[in-house]
C-alpha positions as a Python dict, from the first residue, in 0.01 Angstrom:
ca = {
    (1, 'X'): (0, 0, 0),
    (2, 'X'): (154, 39, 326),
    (3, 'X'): (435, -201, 457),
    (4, 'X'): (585, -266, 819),
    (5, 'X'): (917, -441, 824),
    (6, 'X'): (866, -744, 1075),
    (7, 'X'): (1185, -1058, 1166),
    (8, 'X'): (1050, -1414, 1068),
    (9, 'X'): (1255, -1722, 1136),
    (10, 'X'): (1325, -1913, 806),
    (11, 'X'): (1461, -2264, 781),
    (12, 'X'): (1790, -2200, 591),
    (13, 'X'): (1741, -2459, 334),
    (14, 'X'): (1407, -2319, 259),
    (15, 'X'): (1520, -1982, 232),
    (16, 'X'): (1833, -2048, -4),
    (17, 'X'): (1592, -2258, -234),
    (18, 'X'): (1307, -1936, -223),
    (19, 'X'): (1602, -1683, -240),
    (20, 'X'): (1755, -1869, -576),
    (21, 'X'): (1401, -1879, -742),
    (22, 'X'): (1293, -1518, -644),
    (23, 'X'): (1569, -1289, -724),
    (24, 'X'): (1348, -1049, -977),
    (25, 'X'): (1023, -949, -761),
    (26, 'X'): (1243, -1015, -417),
    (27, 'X'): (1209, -1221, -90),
    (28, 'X'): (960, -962, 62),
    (29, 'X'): (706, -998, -265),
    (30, 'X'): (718, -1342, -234),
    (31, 'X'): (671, -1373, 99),
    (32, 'X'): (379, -1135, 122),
    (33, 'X'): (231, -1370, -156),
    (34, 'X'): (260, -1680, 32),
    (35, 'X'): (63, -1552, 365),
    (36, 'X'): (-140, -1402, 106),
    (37, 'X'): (-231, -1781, -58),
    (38, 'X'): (-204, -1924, 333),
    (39, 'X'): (-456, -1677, 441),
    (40, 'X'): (-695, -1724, 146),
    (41, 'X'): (-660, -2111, 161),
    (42, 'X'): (-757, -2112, 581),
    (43, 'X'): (-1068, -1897, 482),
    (44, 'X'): (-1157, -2109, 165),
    (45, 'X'): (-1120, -2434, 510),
    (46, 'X'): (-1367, -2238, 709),
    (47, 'X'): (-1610, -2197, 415),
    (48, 'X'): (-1665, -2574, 292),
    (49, 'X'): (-1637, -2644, 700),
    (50, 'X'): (-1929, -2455, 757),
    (51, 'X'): (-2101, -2534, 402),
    (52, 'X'): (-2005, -2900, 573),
    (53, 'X'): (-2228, -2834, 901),
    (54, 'X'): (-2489, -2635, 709),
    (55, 'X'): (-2548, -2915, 450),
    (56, 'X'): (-2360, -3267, 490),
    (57, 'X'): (-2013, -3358, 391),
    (58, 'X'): (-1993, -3427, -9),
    (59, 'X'): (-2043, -3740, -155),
    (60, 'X'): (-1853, -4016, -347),
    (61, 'X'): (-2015, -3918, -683),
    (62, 'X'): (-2041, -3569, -640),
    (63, 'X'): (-1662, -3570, -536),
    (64, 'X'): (-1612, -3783, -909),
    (65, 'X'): (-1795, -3550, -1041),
    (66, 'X'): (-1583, -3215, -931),
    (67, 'X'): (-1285, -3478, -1015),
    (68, 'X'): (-1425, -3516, -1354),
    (69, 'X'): (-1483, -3139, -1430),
    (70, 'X'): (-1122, -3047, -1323),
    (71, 'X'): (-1040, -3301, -1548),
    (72, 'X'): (-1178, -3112, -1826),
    (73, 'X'): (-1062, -2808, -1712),
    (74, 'X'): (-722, -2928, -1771),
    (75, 'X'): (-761, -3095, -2052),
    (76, 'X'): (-903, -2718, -2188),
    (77, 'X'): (-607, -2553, -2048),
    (78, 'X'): (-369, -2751, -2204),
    (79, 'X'): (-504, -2744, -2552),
    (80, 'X'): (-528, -2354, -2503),
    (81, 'X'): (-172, -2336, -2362),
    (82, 'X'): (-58, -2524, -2681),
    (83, 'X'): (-215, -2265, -2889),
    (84, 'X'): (-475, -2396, -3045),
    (85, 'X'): (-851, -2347, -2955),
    (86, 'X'): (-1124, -2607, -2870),
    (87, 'X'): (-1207, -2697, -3209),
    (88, 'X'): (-848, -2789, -3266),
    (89, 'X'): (-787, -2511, -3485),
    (90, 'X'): (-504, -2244, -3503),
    (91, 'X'): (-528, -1931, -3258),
}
């Protein structure tokens, strides 16, 4: 992948806290990452803007409903992250 060195202006506080927590992949990497997520996020905006327009904004329940889905979704991750399976089992 090409690269092209550009100068950005940094809060210093914000760049000794990044700088202590990125030393491995580097300042660059994680930089690149985070216009990366930026850039992603403003085009995931412009989608459910225009999904918006095209259909109505979302409702009460269906917003409970996403709510209670990510809920489960959790929940799922965090019995998976203990190592153990749905069931409850051993992986």
């Amino acid at each position: 992948m090409a690269t092209k060195k550009v100068t950005v202006t940094i809060p210093v506080d914000l760049l000794e806290e990044i700088r202590g927590e990125v030393a491995e992949r580097g300042l660059s990497a994680y930089v690149a990452e985070a216009l990366r997520f930026k850039r992603d996020r403003d085009r995931l905006r412009e989608l459910a803007d225009w999904l918006e327009e095209e259909h109505g904004p979302v409702t009460e329940s269906e917003s409970a409903a996403v709510r209670d889905e990510l809920d489960d979704l959790d929940a799922e991750h965090a019995r998976r992250a203990a190592g153990r399976n749905p069931a409850g089992e051993a992986a």
